[in-house]
Legacy VTK file of the C-alpha trace (Angstrom):
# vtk DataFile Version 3.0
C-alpha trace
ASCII
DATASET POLYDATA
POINTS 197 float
102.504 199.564 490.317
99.021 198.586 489.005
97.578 195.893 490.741
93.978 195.762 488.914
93.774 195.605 484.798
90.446 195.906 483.350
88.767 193.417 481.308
87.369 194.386 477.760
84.192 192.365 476.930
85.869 191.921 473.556
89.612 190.578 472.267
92.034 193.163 471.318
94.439 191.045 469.527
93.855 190.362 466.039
96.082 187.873 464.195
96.805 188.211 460.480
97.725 184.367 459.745
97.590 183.006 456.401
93.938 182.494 454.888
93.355 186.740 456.657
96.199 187.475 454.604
95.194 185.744 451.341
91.888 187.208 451.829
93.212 190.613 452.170
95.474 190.191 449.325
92.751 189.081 446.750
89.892 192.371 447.978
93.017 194.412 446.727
94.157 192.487 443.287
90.425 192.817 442.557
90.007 196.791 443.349
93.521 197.412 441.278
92.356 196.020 438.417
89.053 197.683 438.633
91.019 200.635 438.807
93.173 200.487 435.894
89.958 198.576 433.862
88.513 202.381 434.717
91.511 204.214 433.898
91.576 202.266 430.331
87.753 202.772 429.832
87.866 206.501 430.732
91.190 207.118 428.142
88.349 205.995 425.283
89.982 202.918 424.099
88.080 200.689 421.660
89.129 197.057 419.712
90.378 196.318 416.893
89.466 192.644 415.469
90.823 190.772 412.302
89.690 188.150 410.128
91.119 186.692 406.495
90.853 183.938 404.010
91.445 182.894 400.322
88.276 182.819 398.402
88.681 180.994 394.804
87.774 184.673 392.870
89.408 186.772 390.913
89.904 190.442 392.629
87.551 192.116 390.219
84.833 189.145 391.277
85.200 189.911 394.747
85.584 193.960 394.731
82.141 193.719 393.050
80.668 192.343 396.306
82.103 194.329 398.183
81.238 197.278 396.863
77.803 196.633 396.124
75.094 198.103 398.210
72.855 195.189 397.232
75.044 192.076 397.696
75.744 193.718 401.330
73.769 192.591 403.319
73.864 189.237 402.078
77.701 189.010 403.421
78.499 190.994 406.079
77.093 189.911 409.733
75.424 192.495 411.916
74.338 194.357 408.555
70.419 194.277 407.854
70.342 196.768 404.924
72.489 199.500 402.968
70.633 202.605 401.984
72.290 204.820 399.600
72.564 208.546 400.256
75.232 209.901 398.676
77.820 208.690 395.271
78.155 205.192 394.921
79.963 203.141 397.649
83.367 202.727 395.731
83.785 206.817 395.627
85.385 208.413 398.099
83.442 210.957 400.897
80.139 209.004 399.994
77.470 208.168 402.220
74.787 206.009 403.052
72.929 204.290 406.043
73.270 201.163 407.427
70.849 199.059 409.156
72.713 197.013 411.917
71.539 194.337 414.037
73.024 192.532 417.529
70.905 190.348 418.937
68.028 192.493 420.023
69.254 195.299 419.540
68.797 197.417 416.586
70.109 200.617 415.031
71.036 202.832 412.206
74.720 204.104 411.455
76.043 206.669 409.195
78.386 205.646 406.573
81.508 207.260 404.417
83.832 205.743 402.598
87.156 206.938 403.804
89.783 205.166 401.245
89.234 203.321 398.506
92.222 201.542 396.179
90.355 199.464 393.132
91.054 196.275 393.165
93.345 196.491 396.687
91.329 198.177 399.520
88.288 200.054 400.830
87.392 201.622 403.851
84.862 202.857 405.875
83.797 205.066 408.926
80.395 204.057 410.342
78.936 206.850 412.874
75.942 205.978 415.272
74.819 206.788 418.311
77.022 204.060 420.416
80.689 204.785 418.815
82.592 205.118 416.062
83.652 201.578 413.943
85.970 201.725 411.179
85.623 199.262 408.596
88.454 197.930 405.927
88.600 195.429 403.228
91.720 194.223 401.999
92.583 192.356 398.886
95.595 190.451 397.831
96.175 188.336 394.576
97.462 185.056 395.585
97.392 183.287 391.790
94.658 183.313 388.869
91.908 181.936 390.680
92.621 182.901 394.291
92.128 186.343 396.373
93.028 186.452 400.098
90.329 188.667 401.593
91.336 190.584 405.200
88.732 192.820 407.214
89.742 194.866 409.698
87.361 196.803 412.269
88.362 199.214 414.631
85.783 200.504 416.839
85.712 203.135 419.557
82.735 203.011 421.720
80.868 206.151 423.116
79.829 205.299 426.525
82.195 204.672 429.439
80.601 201.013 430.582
80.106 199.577 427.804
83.794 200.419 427.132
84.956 199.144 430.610
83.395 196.178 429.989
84.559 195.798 426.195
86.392 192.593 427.120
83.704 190.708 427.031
82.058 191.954 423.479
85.887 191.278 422.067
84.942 187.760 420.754
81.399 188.860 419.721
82.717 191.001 416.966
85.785 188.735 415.692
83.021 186.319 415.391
80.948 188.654 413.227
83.799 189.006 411.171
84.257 185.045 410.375
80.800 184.864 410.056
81.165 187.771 407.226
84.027 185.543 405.417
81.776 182.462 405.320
78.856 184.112 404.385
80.975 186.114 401.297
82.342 182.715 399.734
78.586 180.703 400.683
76.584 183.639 398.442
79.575 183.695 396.056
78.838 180.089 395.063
75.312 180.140 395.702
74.661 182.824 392.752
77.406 181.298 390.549
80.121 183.138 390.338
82.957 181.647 388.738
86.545 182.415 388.295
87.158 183.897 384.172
90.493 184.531 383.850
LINES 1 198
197 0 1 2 3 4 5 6 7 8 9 10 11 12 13 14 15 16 17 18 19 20 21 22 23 24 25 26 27 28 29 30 31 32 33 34 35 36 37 38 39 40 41 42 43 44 45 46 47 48 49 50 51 52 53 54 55 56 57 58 59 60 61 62 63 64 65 66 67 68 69 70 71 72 73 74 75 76 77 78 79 80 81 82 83 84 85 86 87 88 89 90 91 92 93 94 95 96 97 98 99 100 101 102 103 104 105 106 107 108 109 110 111 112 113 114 115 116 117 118 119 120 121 122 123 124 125 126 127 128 129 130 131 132 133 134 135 136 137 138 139 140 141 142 143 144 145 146 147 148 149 150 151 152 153 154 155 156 157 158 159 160 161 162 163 164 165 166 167 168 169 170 171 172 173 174 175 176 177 178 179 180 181 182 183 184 185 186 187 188 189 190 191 192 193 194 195 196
């Protein structure tokens, strides 16, 4: 029989009541999704963004902006300039630099046309330094005077945190594609193109 217990200078008994629990709870919600956010990033997936309207053009109006090395830059956001290397833009396995811009941040990307369809659908690879971005332009005959115009980009980014935090560049590049929409029909009208049928 043990008469004497000793005291401990500090309390042995820990009690896991609600707010310990909740606390606990939330530390490990927040380290499994950082976990499968890695797991996602490290696998090398990228975004894919869409954007479409109905500009009042024929198809053969439109096509020739967007296959015009020129008229380019005027429409599509993030592009500063289009410098032709190789064949003209509308042929297929031809090349040619592009000057992008973000923000700040500046760079060159390679460019090939991958598929092209006259009068239905072109697209691109772009190659630089921070990923891979595919490019498309789609378009549809709605009546005479009417063309539905779709892009499509696909990129696939090179570097592991800037794809684990992709999320939060998502919005930033469906934005540069509504931008690119306005912009086509504003220069459209601005150096008076009209619909001939």
């Amino acid at each position: 029989m043990i008469l004497y217990k000793p005291r401990l200078p500090f309390k042995t008994k820990t009690y896991w009541d609600a707010p310990h629990l909740i606390l606990v709870a939330v530390f490990l919600c927040v380290f499994i999704i950082a976990v499968l956010r890695a797991l996602w990033a490290y696998n090398g997936n990228g975004y894919e963004v869409r954007a479409e309207t109905v500009v009042p053009y024929t198809p053969e109006t439109v096509w020739a902006w967007v296959t015009s090395e020129k008229q380019r830059s005027l429409w599509q956001a993030g592009v500063r300039d289009v410098a032709k290397m190789t064949g003209d833009m509308n042929v297929i396995d031809s090349t040619r630099r592009v000057f992008m811009v973000d923000g700040e941040l500046r760079w060159v990307a390679i460019e090939t046309t991958m598929e092209v369809e006259p009068l239905q659908r072109i697209k691109f690879m772009q190659v630089d330094t921070y990923g891979n971005r595919y490019f498309e332009v789609t378009l549809r005959p709605q009546s005479v005077c009417k063309t539905g115009v779709a892009l499509r980009e696909v990129g696939v980014v090179h570097d592991f945190w800037s794809r684990y935090f992709l999320f939060m560049k998502k919005s930033d590049h469906q934005e540069r594609l509504t931008t690119s929409l306005k912009d086509m029909q504003k220069w459209m009208q601005s150096k008076g193109e009209v619909c001939q049928v």
